[in-house]
C-alpha positions in Angstrom: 20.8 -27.2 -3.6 18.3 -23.9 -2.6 15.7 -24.7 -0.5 13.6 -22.3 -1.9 12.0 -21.1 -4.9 13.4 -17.4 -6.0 9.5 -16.8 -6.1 9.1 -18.4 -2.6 12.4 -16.1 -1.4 11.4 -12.9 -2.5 7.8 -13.1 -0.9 9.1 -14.6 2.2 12.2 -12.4 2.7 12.1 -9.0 1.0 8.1 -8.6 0.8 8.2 -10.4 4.3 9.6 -7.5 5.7 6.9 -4.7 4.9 3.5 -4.4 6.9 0.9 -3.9 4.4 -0.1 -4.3 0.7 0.3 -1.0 -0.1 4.3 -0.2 0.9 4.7 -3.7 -0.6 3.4 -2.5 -4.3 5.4 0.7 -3.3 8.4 -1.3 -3.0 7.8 -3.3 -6.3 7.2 -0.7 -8.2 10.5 1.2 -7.2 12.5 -2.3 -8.2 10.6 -1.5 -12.1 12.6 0.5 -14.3 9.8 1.4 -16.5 11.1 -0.5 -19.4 9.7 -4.2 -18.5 12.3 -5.3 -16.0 13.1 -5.6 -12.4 16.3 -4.4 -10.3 17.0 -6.4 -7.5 21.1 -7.2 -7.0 20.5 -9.7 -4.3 17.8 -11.9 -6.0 19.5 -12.3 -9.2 22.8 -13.2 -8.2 21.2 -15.8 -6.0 18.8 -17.2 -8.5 20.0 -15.3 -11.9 18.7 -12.7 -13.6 15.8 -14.9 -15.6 14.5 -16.3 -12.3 14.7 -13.2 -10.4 12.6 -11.8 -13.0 10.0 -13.8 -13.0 9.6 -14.0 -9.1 9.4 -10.7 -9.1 6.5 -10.6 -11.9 4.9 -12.9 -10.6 5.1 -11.4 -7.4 3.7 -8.1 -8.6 0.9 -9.8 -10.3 -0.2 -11.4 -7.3 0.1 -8.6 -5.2 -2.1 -6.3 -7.7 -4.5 -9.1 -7.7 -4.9 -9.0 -4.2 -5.5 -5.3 -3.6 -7.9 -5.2 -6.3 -9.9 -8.1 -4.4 -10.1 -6.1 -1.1 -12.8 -3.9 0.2 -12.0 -0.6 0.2 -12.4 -0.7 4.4 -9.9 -3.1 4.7 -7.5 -1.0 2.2 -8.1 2.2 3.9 -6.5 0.5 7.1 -3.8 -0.7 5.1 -2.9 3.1 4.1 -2.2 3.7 7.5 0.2 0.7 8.4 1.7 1.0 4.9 2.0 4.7 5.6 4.3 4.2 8.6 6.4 1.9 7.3 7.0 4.1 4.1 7.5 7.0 6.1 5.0 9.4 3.7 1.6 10.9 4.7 -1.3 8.7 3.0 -1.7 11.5 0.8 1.9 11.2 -0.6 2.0 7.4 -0.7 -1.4 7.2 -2.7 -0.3 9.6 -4.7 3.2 7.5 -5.9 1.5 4.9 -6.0 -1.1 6.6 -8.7 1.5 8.4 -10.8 3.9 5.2 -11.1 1.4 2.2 -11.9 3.0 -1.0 -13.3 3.6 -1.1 -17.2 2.5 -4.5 -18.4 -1.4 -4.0 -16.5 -4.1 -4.8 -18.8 -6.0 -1.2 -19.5 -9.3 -3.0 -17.4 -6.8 -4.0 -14.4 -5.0 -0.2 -14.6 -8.2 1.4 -14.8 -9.7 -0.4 -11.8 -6.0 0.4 -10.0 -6.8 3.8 -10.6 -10.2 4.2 -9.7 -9.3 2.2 -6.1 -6.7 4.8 -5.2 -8.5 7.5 -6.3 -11.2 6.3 -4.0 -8.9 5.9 -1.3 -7.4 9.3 -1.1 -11.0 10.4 -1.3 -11.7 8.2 1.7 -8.3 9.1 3.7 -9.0 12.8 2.8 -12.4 12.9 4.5 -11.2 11.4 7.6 -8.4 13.4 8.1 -10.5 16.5 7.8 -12.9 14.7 9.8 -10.2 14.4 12.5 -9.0 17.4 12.3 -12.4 18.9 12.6 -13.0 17.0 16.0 -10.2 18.0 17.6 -11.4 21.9 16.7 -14.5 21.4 18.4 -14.8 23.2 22.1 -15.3 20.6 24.9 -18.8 19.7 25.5 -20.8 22.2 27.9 -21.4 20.5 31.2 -24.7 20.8 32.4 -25.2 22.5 35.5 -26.9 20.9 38.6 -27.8 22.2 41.5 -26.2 21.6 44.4 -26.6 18.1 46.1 -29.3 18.2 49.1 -31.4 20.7 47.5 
């Protein structure tokens, strides 16, 4: 007798182990093989193929669901810690994660997908030039004051 769900023990052990939304739909989306399905050895011979399935579709769903609810603030921070887990600048995970969307979205859900990652490569662009821009910037000038007892 399992004491979990397959559901229940993919979002608690293999999506347990990434730090943000964003490396988690990364990791999903690698598991698709862009024909419907789901690759994940360990899952399915645990649970079988059916029910690995559709933990892992479910999974997704929910996952998509819950990025698209966020503000975009509390994404952009999410880009970071996702970031460092992935091992890829922001620029490069946005980007993977624009050019390999899931397959079964409804047109309405893709194109808000879209429009959220474009909007936070815009955002994560700006503050990196913003950054880098700051840390081109002379010191400040100290003012200069005469000497004390004068």
């Amino acid at each position: 007798m399992r004491l979990k769900s397959a559901f229940e023990d993919f979002e608690a052990n293999t999506l347990g182990a990434f730090p943000g939304l964003l490396s988690k739909l990364s990791y999903v989306g690698r598991l698709h093989d862009g024909n419907g399905r789901y690759e994940h050895w360990g899952l399915e011979s645990v649970y079988g193929g059916d029910a690995a399935q559709c933990a892992i579709r479910a999974s997704h769903r929910g996952l998509l669901s819950e990025i698209l609810g966020k503000p975009l603030a509390v994404l952009l921070k999410d880009v970071a810690t996702s970031c460092s887990h992935e091992h890829q600048t922001e620029s490069e995970l946005l980007d993977s994660l624009k050019h390999s969307p899931p397959k079964s979205l409804s047109p309405a859900a893709m194109a808000h997908l879209r429009s959220v990652l474009s909007a936070l490569s815009a955002l994560a662009e700006s503050r990196n030039a913003n950054l880098r821009g700051a840390s081109q910037l002379p010191p400040p000038a100290q003012e200069s004051r005469p000497p004390a007892g004068t």
